[in-house]
N, C-alpha and C positions, 0 to 999 in steps of 0.2 A: 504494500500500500504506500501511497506517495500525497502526503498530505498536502492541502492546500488551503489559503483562505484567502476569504473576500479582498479583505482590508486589515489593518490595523487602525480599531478604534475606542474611545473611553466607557462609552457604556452602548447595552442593548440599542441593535434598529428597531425600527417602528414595526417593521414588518418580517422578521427573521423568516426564514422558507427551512424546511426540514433539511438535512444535507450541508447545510451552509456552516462554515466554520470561521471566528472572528478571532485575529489575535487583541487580546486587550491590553489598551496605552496606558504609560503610565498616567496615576493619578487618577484611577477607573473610578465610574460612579455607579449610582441606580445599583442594580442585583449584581453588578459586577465588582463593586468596591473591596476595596481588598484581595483582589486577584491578577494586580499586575504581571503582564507577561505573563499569564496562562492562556491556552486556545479553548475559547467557548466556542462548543460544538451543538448547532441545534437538531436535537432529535424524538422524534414522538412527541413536538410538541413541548418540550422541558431543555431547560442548558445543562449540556455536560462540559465539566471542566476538566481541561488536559496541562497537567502542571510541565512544565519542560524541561529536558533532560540535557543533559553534557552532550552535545554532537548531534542533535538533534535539527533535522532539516526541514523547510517547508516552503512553499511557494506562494507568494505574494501576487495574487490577481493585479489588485489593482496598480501594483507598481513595473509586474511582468518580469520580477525576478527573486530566487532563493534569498530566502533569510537561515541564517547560521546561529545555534546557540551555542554560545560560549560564554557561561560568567552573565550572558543578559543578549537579547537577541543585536547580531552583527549582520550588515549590510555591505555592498563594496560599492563607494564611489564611485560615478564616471569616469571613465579612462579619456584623454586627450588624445589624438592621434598626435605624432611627431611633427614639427613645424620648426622653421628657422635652421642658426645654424653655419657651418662654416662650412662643412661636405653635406652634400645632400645624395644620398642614395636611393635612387628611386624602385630600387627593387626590395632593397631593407624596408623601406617605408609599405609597401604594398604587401609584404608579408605580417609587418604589424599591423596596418590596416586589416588585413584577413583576421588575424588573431583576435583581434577586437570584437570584431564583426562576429564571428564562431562562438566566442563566449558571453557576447550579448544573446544570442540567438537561442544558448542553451538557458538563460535566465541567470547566470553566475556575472555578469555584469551588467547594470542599470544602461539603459538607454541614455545617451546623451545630450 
């Protein structure tokens, strides 16, 4: 199983759908208070909460890429493609560009 969730947000949506799973921000409110960083999962109707674990992976819908925990959930910043410069190598550059491009593609780096 390959978890995934909507969003990361503070407290319950208005209209949670069965299936749907929400990581919750810090500083959670409403029936979520006091569950930071755990994944509220809605099912039959009721929240189940999923505390998270060391190595623990998931995907982020609405941002379209992995979150990592480690010590508190980790994200990776957009990458720059290479610019400027005193040598400029245009096949160096095109293989970072692909690299880039590959690992945005898998959700291990944020779109830019």
């Amino acid at each position: 199983m390959h978890g995934a969730i909507e969003a990361e947000i503070d407290g319950p949506p208005a209209d949670p759908q069965d299936g749907e799973c929400w990581l919750i921000a810090p500083s959670a409110i409403d029936q979520w208070a006091g569950r930071d960083a755990q994944l509220a999962c809605r099912q039959a109707g009721q929240w189940i909460y999923i505390a998270p674990r060391e190595g623990m992976r998931i995907f982020d819908r609405s941002r379209g890429q992995e979150l990592f925990y480690s010590q508190g959930w980790v994200s990776v910043e957009p990458v720059q493609e290479p610019f400027g410069g005193s040598t400029v190598d245009p096949q160096a550059r095109a293989a970072i560009a692909d690299l880039i491009s590959a690992l945005t593609d898998l959700g291990l780096l944020p779109a830019a």
